[in-house]
LODO-885754 format. One record per residue: z, x, y of N, C-alpha, C in turn; residue in three letters. Coordinates in steps of 0.2 Angstrom, whole numbers, padded with zeros to 4 digits, always signed. Layout:
BEGIN
ZXYZXYZXYala
...
This chain:
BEGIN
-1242+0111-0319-1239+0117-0320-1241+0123-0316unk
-1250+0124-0316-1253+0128-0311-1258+0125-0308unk
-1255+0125-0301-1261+0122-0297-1265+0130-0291unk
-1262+0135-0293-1266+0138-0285-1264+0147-0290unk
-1269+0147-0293-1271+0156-0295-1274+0159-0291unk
-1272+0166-0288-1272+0171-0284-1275+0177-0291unk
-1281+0178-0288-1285+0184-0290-1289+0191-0286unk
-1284+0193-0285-1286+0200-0280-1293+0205-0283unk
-1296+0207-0279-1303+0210-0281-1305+0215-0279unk
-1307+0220-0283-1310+0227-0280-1316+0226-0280unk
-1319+0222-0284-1326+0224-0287-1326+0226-0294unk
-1324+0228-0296-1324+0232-0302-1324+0225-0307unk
-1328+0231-0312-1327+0226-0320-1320+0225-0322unk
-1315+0228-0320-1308+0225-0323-1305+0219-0318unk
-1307+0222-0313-1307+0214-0307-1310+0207-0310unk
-1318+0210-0313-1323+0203-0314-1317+0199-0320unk
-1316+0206-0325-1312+0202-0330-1308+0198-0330unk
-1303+0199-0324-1296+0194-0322-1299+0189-0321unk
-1303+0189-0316-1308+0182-0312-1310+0177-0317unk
-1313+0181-0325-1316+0178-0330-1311+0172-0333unk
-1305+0177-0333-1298+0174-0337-1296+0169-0333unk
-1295+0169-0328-1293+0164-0322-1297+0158-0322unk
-1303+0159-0323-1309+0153-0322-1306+0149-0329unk
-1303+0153-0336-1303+0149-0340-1298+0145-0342unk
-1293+0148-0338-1286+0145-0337-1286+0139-0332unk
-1290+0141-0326-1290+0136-0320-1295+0126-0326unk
-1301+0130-0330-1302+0124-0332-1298+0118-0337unk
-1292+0122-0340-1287+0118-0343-1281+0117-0337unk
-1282+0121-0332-1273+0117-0329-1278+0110-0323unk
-1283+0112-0322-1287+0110-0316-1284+0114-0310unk
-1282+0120-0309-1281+0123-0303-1286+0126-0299unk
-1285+0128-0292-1290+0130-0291-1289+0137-0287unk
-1294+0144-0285-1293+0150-0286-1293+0152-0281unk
-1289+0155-0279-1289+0161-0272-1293+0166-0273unk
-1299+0169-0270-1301+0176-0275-1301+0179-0268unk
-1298+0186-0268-1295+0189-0261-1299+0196-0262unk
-1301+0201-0256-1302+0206-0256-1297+0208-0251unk
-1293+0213-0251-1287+0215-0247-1295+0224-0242unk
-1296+0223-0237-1297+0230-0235-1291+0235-0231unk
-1289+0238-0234-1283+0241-0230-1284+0247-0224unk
-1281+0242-0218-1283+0246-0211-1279+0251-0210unk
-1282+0257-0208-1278+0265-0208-1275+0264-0202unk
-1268+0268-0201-1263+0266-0200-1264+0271-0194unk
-1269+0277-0193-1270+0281-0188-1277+0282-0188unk
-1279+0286-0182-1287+0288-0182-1289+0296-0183unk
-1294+0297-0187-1294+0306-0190-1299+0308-0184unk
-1299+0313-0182-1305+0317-0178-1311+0320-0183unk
-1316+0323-0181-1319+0324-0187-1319+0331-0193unk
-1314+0334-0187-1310+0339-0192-1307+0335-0200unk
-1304+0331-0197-1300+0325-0202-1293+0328-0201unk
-1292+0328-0194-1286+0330-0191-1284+0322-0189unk
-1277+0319-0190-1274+0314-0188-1274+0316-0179unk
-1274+0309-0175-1277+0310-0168-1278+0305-0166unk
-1282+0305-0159-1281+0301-0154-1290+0299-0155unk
-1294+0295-0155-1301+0294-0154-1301+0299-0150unk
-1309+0304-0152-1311+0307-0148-1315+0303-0143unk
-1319+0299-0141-1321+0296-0137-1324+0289-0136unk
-1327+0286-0131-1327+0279-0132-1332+0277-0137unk
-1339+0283-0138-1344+0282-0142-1339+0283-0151unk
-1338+0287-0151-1334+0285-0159-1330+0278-0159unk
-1326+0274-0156-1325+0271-0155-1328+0264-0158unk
-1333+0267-0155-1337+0259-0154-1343+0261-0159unk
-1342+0265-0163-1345+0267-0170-1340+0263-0175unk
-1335+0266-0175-1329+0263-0179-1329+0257-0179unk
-1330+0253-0173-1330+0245-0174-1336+0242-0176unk
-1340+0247-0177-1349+0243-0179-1346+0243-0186unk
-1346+0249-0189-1344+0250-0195-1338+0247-0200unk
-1334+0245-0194-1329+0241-0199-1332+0232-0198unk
-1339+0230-0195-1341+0226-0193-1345+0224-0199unk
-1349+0229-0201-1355+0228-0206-1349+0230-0212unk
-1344+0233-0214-1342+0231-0219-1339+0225-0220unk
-1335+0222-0216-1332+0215-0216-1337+0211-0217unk
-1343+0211-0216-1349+0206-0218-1352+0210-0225unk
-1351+0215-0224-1357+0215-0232-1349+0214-0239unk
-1343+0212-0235-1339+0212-0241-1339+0205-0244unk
-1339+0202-0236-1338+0195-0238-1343+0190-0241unk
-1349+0195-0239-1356+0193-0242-1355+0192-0251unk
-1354+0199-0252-1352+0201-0260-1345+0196-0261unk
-1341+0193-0259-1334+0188-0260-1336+0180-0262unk
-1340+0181-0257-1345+0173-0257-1350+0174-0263unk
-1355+0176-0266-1360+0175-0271-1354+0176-0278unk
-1351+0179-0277-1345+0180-0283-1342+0173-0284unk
-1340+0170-0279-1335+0164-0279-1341+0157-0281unk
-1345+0159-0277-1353+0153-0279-1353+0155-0288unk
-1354+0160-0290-1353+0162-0297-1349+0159-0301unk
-1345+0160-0300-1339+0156-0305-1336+0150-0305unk
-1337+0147-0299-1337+0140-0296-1339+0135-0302unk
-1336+0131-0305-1342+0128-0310-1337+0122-0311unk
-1340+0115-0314-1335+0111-0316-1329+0108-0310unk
-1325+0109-0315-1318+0106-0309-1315+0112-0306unk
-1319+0116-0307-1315+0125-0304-1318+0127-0299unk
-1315+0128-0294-1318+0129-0288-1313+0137-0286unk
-1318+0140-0285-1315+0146-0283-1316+0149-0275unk
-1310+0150-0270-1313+0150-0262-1311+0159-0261unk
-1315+0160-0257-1315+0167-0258-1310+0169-0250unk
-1308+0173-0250-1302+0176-0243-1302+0184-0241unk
-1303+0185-0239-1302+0193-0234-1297+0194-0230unk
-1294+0199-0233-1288+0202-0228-1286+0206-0227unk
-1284+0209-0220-1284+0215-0218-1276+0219-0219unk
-1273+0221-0224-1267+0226-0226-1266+0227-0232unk
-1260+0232-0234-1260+0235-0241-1261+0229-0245unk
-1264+0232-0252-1262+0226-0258-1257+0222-0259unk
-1249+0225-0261-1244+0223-0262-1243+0219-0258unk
-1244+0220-0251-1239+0218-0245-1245+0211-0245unk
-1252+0212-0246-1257+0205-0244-1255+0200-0248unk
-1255+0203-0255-1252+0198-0262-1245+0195-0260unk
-1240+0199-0257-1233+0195-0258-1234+0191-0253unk
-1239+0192-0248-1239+0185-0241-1243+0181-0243unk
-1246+0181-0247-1251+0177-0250-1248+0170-0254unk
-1242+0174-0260-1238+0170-0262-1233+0165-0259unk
-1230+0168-0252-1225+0164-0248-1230+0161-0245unk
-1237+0161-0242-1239+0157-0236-1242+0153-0240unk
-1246+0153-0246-1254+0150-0248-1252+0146-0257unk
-1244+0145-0259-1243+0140-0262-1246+0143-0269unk
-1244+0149-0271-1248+0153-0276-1242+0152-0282unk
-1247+0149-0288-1242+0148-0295-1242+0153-0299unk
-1248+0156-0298-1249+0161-0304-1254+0168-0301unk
-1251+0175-0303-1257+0177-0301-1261+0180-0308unk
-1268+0183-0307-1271+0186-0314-1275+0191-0310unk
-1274+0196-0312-1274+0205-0308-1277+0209-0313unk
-1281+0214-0310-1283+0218-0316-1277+0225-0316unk
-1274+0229-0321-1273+0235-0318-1274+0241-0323unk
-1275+0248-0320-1276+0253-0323-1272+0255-0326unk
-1264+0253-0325-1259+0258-0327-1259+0263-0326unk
-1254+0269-0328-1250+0273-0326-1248+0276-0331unk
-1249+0284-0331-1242+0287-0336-1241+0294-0332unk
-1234+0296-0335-1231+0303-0335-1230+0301-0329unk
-1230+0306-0323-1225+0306-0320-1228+0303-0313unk
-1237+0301-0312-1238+0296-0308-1235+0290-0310unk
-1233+0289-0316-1228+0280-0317-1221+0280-0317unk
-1218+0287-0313-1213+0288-0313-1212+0287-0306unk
-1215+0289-0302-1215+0291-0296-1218+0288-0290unk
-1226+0285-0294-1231+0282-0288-1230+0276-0291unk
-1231+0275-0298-1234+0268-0300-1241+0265-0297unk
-1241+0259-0299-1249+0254-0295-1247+0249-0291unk
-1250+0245-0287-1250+0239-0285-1249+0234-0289unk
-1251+0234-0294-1250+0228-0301-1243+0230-0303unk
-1242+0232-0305-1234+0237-0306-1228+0234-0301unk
-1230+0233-0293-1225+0233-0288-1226+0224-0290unk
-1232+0222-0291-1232+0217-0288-1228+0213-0296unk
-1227+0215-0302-1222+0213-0307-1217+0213-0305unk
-1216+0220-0304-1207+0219-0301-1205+0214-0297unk
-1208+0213-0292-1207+0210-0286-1209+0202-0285unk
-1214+0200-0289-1218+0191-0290-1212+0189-0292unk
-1213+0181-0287-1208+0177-0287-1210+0173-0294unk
-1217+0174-0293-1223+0167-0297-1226+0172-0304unk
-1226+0169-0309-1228+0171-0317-1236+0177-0313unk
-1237+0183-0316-1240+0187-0314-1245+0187-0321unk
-1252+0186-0324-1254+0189-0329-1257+0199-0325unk
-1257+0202-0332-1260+0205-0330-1266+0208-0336unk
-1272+0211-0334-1276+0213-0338-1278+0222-0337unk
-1277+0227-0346-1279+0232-0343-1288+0233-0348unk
-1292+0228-0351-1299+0226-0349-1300+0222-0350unk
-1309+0221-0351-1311+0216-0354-1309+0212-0357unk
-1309+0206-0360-1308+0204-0365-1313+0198-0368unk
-1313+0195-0374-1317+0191-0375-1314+0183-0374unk
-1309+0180-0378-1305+0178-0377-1299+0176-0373unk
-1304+0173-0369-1298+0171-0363-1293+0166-0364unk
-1293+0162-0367-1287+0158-0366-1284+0161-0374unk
-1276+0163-0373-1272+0166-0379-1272+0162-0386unk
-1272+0161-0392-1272+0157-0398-1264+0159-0400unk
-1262+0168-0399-1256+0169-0405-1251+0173-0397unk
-1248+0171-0394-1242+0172-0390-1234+0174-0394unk
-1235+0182-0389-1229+0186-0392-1225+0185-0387unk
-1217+0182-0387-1214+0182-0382-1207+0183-0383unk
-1208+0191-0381-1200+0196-0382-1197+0193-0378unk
-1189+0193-0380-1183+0191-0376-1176+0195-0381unk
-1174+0195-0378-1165+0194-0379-1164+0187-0381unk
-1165+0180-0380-1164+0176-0380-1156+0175-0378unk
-1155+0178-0372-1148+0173-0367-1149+0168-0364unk
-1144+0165-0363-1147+0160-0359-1150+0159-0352unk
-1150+0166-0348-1155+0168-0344-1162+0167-0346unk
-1164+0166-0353-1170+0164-0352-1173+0158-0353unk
-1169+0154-0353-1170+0148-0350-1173+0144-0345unk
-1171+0148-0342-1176+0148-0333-1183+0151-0334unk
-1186+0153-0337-1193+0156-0339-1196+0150-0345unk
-1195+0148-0351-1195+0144-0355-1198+0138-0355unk
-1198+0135-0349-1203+0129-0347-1208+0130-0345unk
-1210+0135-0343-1217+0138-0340-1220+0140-0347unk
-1216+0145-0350-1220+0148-0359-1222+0142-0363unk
-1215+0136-0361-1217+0132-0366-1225+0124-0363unk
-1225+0127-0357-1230+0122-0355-1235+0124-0355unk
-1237+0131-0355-1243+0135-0356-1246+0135-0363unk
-1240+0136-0366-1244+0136-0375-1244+0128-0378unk
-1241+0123-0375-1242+0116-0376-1250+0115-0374unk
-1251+0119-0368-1259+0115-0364-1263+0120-0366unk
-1263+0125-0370-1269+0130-0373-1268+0128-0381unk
-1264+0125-0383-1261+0123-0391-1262+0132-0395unk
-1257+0137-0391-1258+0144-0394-1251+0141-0400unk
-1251+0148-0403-1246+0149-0410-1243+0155-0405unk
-1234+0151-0406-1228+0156-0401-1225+0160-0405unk
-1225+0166-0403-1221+0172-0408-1216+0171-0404unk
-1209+0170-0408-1204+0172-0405-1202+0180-0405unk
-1200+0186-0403-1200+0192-0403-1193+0194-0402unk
-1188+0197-0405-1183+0202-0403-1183+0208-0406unk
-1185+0212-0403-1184+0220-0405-1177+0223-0405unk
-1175+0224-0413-1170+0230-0414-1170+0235-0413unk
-1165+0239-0410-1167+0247-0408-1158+0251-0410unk
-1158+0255-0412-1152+0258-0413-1147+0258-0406unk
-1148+0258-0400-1143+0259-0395-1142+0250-0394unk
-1145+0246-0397-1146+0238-0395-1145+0236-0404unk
-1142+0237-0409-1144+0234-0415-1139+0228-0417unk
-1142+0222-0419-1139+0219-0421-1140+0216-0428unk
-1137+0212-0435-1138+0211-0440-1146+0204-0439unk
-1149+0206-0446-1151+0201-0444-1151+0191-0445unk
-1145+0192-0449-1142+0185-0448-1141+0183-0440unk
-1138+0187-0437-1136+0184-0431-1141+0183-0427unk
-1145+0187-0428-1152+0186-0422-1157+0179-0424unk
-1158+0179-0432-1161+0171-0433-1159+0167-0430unk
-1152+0165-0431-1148+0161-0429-1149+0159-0423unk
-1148+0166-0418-1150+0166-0411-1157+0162-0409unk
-1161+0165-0412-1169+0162-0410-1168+0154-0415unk
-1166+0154-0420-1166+0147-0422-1164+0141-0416unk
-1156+0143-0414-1156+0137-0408-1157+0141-0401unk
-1163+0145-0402-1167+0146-0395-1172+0139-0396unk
-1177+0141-0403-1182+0136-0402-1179+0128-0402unk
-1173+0127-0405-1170+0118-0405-1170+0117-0399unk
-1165+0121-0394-1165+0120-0387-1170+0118-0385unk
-1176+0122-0386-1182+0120-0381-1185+0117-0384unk
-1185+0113-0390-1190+0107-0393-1195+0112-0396unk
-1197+0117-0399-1203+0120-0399-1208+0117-0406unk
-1215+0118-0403-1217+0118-0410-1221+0125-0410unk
-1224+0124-0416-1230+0129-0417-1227+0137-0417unk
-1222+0135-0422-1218+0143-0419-1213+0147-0423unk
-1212+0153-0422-1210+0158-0428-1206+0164-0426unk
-1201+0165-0430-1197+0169-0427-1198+0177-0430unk
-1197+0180-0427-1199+0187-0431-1192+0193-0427unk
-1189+0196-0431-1185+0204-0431-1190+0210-0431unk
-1190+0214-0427-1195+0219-0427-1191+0226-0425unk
-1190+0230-0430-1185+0237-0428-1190+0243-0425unk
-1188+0248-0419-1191+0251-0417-1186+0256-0412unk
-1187+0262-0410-1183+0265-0407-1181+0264-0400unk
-1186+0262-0398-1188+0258-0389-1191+0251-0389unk
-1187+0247-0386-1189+0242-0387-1198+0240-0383unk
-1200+0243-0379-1207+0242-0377-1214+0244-0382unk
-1210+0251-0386-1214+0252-0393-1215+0248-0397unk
-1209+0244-0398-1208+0237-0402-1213+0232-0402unk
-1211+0229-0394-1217+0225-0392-1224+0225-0393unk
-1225+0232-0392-1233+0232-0392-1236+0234-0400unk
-1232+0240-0403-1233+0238-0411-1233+0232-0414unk
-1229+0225-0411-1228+0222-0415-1234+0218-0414unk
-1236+0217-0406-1243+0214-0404-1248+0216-0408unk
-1250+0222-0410-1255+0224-0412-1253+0221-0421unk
-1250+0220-0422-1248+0219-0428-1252+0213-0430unk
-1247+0208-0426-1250+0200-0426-1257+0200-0423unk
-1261+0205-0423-1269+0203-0417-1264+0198-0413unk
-1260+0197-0409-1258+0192-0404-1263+0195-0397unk
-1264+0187-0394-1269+0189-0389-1267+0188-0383unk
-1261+0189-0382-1255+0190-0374-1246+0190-0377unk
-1246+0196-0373-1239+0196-0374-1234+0195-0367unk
-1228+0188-0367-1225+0186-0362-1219+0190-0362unk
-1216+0191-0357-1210+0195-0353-1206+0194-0349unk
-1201+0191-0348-1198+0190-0344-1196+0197-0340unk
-1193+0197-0332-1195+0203-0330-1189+0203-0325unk
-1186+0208-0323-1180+0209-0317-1183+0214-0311unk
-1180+0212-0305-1180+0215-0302-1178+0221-0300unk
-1180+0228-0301-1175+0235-0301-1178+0239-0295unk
-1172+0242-0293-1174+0245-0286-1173+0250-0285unk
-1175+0254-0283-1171+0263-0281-1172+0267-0287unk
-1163+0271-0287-1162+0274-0289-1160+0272-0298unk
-1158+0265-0298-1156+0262-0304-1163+0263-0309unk
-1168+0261-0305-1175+0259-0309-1176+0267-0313unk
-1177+0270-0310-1177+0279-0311-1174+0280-0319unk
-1168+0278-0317-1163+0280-0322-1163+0275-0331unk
-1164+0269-0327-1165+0263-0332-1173+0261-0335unk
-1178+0263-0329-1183+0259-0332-1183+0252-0331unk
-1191+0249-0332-1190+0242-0334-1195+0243-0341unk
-1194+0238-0345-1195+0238-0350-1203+0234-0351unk
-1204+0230-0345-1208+0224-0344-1212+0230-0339unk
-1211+0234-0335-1217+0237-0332-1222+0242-0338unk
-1217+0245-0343-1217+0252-0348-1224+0247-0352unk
-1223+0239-0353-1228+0235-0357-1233+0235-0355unk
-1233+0234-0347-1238+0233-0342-1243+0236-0342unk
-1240+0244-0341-1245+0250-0340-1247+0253-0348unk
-1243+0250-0353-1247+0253-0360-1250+0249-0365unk
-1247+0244-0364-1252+0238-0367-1259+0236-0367unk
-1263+0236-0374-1270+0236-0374-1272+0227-0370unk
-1265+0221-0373-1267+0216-0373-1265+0213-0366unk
-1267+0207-0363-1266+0206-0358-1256+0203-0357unk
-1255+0205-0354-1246+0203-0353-1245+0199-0346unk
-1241+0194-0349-1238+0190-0343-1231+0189-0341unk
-1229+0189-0335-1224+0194-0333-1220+0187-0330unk
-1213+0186-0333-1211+0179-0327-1205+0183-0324unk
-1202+0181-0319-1197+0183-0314-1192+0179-0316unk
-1186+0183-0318-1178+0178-0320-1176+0178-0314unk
-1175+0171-0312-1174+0169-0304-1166+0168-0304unk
């Protein structure tokens, strides 16, 4: 199911965290871990005013490349005792350094290096920086071809036991469905099935049981339970309802929205992303 997880790293404790979570999953899939540090190279040179410019002279110059010298080794030093760190068992974790933006290293990372899964720390976002700027974990939901976890902290509990997994249930989610369903077979979690009622989307509740009833027949499921949850926005829903269940990951199917549509519309799987206490994993309806 996952053989090659990609874990991007600042350093940070929310970094360590993902790594944590990753080390625990990789020892039930037997996968093994990419642990990346991306440094992003400036796009121009500042003068010391901090005026964008031409180098001032060959000694700055040859300053700039000592210093980008001793960083690339004191990163890769701190890359490698991390990767030696977690290394344990049938889990091997190789450490990689690369020099461009995050979003852009992670999606080339994906197409070149055979990545099934990523697990990211992120800060999230509100008011009008997640309107407008967003994060890197954020682009990299929208846009992951490959199931994305994401975490906003520590946690104790790494591998999930009570799995919350909002949908619509169309037959679009079908395509997502053998992933949810092979993940909570090899961790033996308890699967919430989840559909949020909201006044502008309300449906009877006869009809939606029925719905998720031959959702779960379709897919064979075991270990599993349907639940109606009413709320005014469906993202409120979600995460009310997680915290309800103490569930310990909520699963999302995710679309791709672009522009000016996203603006207007929202995604509903990013709004989870940046509010959410518990970790969420994010699939791409392909």
């Amino acid at each position: 199911m996952v053989n090659h997880i990609l874990v991007p790293t600042d350093f940070s404790p929310l970094a360590n965290a993902a790594l944590n979570y990753a080390v625990d999953l990789a020892e039930k899939t037997g996968a093994k871990i990419q642990l990346s540090h991306i440094i992003e190279s400036p796009s121009a040179s500042y003068n010391s005013l901090g005026v964008m410019g031409q180098v001032e002279s060959d000694e700055q110059f040859v300053e700039e490349k000592i210093f980008t010298k001793l960083l690339i080794d004191r990163v890769k030093q701190r890359l490698e005792k991390l990767s030696l760190d977690h290394s344990q068992g049938n889990v091997k974790v190789h450490p990689k350094v690369y020099f461009d933006s995050p979003y852009r290293s992670i999606m080339d990372r994906i197409k070149h290096d055979g990545i099934d899964l990523i697990v990211m720390g992120t800060k999230g976002a509100s008011g009008m920086q997640e309107m407008l700027v967003g994060s890197n974990a954020e682009k990299v939901v929208r846009h992951s071809p490959v199931p994305v976890i994401t975490l906003k902290s520590e946690i104790s509990n790494h591998l999930p036991k009570r799995m919350v997994f909002a949908s619509d249930f169309s037959e679009e989610m079908d395509k997502v469905m053998p992933f949810v369903k092979d993940l909570q077979e090899l961790i033996g979690a308890e699967l919430f099935l989840l559909r949020i009622n909201t006044p502008n989307d309300f449906h009877p509740s006869r009809s939606l049981e029925k719905l998720m009833d031959d959702f779960g027949k379709k897919h064979s499921l075991e270990n599993w339970s349907k639940h109606i949850y009413c709320d005014i926005v469906e993202e409120d829903g979600i995460i009310y309802f997680a915290e309800e269940q103490e569930a310990d990951m909520i699963i999302m199917p995710t679309h791709a929205r672009k522009g000016f549509s996203r603006l207007l519309a929202g995604s509903v799987s990013e709004d989870v992303v940046n509010h959410a206490k518990r970790p969420v994993l994010t699939l791409k309806i392909k």
